[in-house]
C-alpha positions in Angstrom: 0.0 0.0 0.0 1.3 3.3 -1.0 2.7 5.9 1.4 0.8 9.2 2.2 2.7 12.3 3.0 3.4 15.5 1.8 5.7 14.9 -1.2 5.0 15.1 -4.5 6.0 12.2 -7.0 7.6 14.1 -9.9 8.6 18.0 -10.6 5.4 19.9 -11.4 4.2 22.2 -14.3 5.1 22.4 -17.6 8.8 23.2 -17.0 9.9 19.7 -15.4 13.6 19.2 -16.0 16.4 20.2 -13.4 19.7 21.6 -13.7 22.2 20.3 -11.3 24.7 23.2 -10.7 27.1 21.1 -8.7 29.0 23.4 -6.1 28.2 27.0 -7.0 27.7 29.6 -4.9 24.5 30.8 -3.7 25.2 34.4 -5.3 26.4 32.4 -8.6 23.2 30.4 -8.7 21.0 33.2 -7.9 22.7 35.3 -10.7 22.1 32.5 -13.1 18.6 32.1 -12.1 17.8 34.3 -15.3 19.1 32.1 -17.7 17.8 28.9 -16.4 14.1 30.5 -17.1 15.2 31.9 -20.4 16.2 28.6 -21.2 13.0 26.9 -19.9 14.4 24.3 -17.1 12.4 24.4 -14.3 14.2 23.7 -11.0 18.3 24.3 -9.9 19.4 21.5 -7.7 22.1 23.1 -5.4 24.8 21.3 -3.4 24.1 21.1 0.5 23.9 24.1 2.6 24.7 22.6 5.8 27.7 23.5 7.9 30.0 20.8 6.9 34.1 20.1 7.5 37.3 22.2 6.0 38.7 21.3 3.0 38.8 22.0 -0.5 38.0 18.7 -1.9 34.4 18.5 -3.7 33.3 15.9 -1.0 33.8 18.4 2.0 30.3 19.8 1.2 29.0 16.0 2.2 30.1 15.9 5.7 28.1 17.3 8.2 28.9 19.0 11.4 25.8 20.9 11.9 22.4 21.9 10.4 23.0 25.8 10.2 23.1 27.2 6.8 26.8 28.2 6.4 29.0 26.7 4.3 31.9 26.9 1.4 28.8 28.1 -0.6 27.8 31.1 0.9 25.5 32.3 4.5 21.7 31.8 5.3 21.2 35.2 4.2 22.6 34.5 0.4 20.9 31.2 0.2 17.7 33.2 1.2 18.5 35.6 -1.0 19.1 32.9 -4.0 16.1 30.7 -3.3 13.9 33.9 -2.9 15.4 35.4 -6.3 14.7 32.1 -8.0 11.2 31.4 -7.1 10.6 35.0 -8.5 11.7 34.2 -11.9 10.0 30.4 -11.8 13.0 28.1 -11.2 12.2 26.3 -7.8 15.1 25.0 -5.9 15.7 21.4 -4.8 18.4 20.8 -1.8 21.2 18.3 -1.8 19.9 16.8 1.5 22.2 14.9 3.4 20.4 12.8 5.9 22.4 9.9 6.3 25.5 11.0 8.4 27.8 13.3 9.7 31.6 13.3 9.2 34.0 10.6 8.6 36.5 11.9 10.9 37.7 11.4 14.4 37.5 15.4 15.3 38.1 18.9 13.6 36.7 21.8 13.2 33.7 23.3 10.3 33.9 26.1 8.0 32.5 28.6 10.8 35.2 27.0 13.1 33.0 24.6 15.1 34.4 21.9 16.9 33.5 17.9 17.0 33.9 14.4 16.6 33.1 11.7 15.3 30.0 10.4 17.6 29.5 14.2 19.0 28.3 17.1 17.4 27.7 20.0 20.3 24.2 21.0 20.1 22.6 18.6 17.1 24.1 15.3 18.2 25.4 13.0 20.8 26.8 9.8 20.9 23.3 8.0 21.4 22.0 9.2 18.0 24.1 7.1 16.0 24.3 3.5 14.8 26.9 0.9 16.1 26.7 -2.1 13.9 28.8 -4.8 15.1 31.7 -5.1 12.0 34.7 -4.1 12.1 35.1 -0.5 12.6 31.1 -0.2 12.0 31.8 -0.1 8.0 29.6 -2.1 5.5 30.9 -5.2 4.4 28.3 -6.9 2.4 26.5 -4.1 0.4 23.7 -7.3 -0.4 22.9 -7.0 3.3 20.1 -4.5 3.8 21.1 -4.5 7.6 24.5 -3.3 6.9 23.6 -1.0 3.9 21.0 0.9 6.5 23.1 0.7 9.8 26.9 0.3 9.2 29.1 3.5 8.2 29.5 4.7 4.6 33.1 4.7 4.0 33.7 5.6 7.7 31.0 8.3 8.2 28.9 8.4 11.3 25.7 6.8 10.4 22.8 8.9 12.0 20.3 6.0 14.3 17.5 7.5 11.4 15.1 4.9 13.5 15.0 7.5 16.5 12.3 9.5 17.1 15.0 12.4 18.3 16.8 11.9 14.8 13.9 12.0 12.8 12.5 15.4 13.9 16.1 17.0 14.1 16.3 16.2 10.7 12.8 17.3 9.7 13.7 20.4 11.2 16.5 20.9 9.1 14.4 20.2 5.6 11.1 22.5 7.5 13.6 25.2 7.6 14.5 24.7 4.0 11.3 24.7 3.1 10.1 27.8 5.0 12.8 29.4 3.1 10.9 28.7 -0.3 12.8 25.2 -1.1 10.5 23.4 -3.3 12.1 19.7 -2.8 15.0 17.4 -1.7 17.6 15.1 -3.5 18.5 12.8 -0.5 22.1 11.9 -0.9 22.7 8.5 0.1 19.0 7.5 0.5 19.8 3.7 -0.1 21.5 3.5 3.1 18.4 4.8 5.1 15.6 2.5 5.8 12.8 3.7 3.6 10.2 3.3 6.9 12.6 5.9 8.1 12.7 8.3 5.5 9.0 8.2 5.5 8.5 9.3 8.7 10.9 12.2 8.2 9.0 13.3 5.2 5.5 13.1 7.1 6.6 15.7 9.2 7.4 18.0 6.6 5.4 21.2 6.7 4.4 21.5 3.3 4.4 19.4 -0.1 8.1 18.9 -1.1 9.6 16.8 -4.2 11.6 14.3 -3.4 13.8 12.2 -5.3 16.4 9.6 -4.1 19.8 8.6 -4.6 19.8 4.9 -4.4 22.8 3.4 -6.2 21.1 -0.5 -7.0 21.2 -1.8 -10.2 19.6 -4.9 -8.7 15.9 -3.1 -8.5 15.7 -4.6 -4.6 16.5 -1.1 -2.9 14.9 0.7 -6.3 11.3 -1.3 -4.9 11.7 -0.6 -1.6 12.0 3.4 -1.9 9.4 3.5 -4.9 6.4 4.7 -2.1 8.7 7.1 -0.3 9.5 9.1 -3.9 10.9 9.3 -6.8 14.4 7.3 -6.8 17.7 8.4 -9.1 17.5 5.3 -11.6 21.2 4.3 -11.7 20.9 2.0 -14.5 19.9 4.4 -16.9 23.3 6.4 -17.4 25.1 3.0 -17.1 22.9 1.9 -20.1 23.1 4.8 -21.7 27.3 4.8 -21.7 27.7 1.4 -22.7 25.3 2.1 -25.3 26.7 4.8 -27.1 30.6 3.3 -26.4 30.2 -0.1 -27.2 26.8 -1.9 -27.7 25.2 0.3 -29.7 22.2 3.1 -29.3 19.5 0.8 -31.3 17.9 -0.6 -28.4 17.4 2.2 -26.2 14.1 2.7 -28.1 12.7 0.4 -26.0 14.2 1.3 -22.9 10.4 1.8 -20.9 10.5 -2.1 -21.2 13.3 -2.7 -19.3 11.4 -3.6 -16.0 12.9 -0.5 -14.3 10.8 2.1 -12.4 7.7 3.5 -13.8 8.3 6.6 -15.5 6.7 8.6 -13.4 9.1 7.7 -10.2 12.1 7.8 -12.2 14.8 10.7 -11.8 17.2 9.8 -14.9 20.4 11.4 -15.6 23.3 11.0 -17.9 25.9 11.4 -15.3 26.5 13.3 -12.0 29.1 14.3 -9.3 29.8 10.7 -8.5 29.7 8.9 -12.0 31.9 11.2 -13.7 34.5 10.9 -11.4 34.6 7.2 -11.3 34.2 6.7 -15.1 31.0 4.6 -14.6 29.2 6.8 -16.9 29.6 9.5 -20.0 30.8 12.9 -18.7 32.1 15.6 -20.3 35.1 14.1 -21.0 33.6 11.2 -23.4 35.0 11.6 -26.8 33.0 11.3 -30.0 30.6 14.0 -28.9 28.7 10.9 -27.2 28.0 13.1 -23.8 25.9 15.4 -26.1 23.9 12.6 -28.0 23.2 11.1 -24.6 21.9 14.2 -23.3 20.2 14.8 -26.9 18.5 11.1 -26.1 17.6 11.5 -22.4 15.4 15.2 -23.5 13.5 13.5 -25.9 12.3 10.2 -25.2 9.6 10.0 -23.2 11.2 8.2 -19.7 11.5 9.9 -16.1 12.4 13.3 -14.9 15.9 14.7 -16.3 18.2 16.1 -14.4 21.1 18.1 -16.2 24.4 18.1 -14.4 26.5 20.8 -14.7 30.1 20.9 -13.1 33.5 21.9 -13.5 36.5 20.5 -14.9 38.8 18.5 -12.9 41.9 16.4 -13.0 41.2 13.8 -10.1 38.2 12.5 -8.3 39.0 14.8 -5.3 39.5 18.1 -6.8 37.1 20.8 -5.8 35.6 23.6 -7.5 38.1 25.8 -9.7 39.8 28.4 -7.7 37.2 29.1 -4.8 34.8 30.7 -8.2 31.9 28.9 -7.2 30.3 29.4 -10.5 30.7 31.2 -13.5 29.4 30.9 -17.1 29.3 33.6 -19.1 28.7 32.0 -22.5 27.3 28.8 -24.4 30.7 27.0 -23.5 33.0 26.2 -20.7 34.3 29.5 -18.9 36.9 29.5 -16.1 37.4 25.4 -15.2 33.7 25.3 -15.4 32.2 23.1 -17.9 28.7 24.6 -18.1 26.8 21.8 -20.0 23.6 23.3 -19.0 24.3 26.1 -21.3 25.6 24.1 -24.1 24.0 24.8 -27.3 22.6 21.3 -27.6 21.4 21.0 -24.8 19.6 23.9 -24.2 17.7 23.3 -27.8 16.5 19.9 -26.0 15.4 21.7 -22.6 13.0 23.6 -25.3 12.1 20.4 -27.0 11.1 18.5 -24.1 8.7 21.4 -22.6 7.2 21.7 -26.0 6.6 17.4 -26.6 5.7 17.0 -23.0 3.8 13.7 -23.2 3.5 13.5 -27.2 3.6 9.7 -27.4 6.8 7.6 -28.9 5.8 7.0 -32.6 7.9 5.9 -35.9 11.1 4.0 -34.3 13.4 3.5 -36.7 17.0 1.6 -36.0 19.5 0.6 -38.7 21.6 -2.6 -39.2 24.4 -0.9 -37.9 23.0 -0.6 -34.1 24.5 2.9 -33.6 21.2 4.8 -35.5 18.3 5.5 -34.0 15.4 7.7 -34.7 11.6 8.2 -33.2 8.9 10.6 -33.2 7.2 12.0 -30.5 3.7 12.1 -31.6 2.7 15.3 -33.7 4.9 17.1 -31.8 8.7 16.4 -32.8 10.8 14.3 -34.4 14.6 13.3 -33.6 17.6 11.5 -35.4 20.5 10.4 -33.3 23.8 9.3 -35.4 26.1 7.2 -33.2 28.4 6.5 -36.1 31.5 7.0 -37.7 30.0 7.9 -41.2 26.9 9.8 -42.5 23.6 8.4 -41.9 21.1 9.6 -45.1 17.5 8.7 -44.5 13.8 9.5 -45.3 12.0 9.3 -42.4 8.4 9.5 -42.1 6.8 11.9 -39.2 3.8 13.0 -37.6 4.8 16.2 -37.9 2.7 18.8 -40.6 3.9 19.6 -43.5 6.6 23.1 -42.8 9.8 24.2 -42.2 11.4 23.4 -39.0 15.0 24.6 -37.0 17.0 21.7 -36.2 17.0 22.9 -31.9 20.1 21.2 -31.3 22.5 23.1 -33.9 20.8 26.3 -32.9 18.0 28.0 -31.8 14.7 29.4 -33.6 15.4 33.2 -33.9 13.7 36.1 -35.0 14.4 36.0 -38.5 14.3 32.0 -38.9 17.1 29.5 -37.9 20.5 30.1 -36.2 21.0 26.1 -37.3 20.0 23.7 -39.8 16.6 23.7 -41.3 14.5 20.6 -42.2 11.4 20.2 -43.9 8.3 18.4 -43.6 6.8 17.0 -46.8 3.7 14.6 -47.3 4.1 13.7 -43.6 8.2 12.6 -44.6 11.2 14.3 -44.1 14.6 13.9 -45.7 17.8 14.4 -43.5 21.8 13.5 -43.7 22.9 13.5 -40.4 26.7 14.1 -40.3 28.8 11.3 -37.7 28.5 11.2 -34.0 25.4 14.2 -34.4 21.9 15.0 -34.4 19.0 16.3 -35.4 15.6 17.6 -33.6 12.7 19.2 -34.6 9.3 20.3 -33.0 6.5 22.4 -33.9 7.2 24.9 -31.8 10.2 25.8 -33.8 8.6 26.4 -37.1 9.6 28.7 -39.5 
């Protein structure tokens, strides 16, 4: 039997997708506010606001030594002043949450200069508020055991006792105060190593609806089932199939990727990579050669499967480097700008935000694959059409389309502008349209890019 609380089980309105701006500041996010709208994404997902440890690694930000809203980022006042800023131009915000622990180290001191350790956190927790699983050092060490994923430490961080009432209300405090500020949702980091009873009962006491969606690394589906009541859950399979897709196996198949047995689409938060994936190469990033990270994203924004999240980071050398020069966010143009990559700006992508706000639930129609397994192209009712070329040579087709007979801009070599198309224009004959779509790109149309 389903769950009832005040969440809501997928980003509302018309405007659905969400960029991830991973580890800007709250002035940088709020200044960029104005392009997200321009560019029709709906919500900015924003890296935790929490006091949290010293460092200059990306992870810092993930280990918590209090609930005040001070950190590397920026005060309460600027995150106020970002979320309020937002809201006014339509782009709600969704919180990194991080409800599983607190630090992974013995003691230290925060970013405001706070002290601690490991099992004591002066005037949030004590020792008695964590779990003590009995393995060595309390670390996980059989990820299959649901016991151990839920109670044991993650890589040596404190693992919050999230069956305590105590626990459960600090921590509803901590997301009512978000919310009070005009937060409009939570991505819980590490959700698969909190009992979904748990997390449930956190959520009912939230003061007003939230969206929540759930980072639950299982490619198994067990964890996957058990959070599907609590919210929507971060399907991890999807940028795994999506990378060895478009790098080994071919993109043919992923027209049928609704039949997959995976979550419904209407629990599923998809993503072609994020933070954590890019940095451990278990999915396309911006690095991927081939222009495959573009085509990915080109695929998630069209087909018709879960919530999309955009990530949007910074370049980096190693898995632990942090954000480029203490600039916590800076784009200034269509293309990476000072160590930060920007991929929510990228040309391409931004033509698909539009495309998937104007096809919104236009059903899949005309699939078309090619002996070759690295073509694939669909429709999307009357609405739009796309053509994704995996391959090393040109792929020349006539396709046939529900869209009317006209003259449209290709979205994802440019915009629709004021005189026509900045890109490549494609037209609609006798319900068929001819295209040569050059290696490793695509094509896009919808109606409302006519010309």
């Amino acid at each position: 039997m389903p769950m009832h609380f005040l969440t809501e089980r997928s980003t509302s309105g018309s405007k659905r997708i969400i960029a991830a701006l991973f580890e800007w500041s709250w002035v940088s996010v709020q200044n960029e506010c104005p392009f997200l709208a321009s560019a029709g994404y709906g919500f900015v997902q924003v890296s935790p606001p929490h006091e949290h440890i010293t460092g200059d690694a990306w992870w810092t930000s993930y280990q918590v030594v209090s609930y005040e809203l001070q950190s590397k980022r920026g005060s309460r006042d600027q995150f106020a002043a970002m979320v309020e800023a937002c809201n006014a131009y339509g782009v709600r915000v969704i919180v990194d949450a991080v409800l599983n622990h607190m630090t992974g180290l013995d003691s230290g001191k925060s970013v405001t200069g706070r002290s601690f350790t490991h099992y004591s956190y002066p005037g949030t927790y004590s020792s008695s508020d964590f779990h003590y699983c009995p393995t060595r050092n309390h670390a996980i060490e059989d990820y299959n055991d649901e016991n151990q994923v839920e109670t044991c430490e993650l890589l040596g961080l404190a693992d919050l006792n999230t069956e305590s009432d105590y626990v459960r209300g600090r921590l509803a405090q901590y997301l009512n105060d978000l919310l009070g500020l005009g937060v409009a949702g939570f991505r819980v980091d590490a959700a698969k190593h909190i009992a979904p009873d748990s997390l449930a009962n956190i959520f009912s006491r939230l003061s007003t609806n939230a969206y929540i969606t759930q980072e639950v690394t299982d490619t198994t589906g067990l964890f996957v089932t058990k959070h599907q009541n609590v919210g929507d859950v971060q399907v991890f399979n999807y940028p795994y199939t999506l990378r060895g897709a478009f790098l080994n196996t071919g993109i043919f198949n992923l027209g049928n990727i609704n039949d997959r047995g995976w979550l419904a689409s209407g629990s599923a938060n998809v993503f072609v990579t994020n933070h954590d994936t890019e940095r451990d190469g278990s999915s396309l990033s911006y690095k991927s050669g081939n222009n495959v990270y573009v085509l990915a994203n080109v695929f998630m924004l069209s087909y018709p499967y879960g919530t999309p999240t955009v990530h949007s980071g910074f370049a980096f050398d190693n898995d632990q480097q942090g954000a480029p020069d203490g600039n916590y966010g800076t784009c200034t143009t269509n293309g990476p700008t000072n160590g930060w990559e920007c991929q929510h700006r990228w040309t391409p992508i931004v033509g698909m935000v539009g495309f998937f706000n104007y096809v919104g639930s236009s059903p899949l129609t005309n699939v078309v694959t090619t002996s070759n397994n690295q073509q694939l192209a669909y429709g999307r009712g009357s609405s739009g059409h796309v053509v994704i070329n995996n391959a090393d040579s040109a792929w020349q087709i006539t396709l046939t389309t529900g869209l009317a007979d006209c003259s449209y801009c290709d979205v994802v070599s440019g915009p629709k502008s004021a005189t026509g198309c900045s890109g490549a224009v494609i037209t609609v004959k006798g319900g068929s349209f001819d295209v040569l779509v050059p290696p490793r790109q695509a094509i896009a149309i919808h109606a409302g890019a006519s010309v």
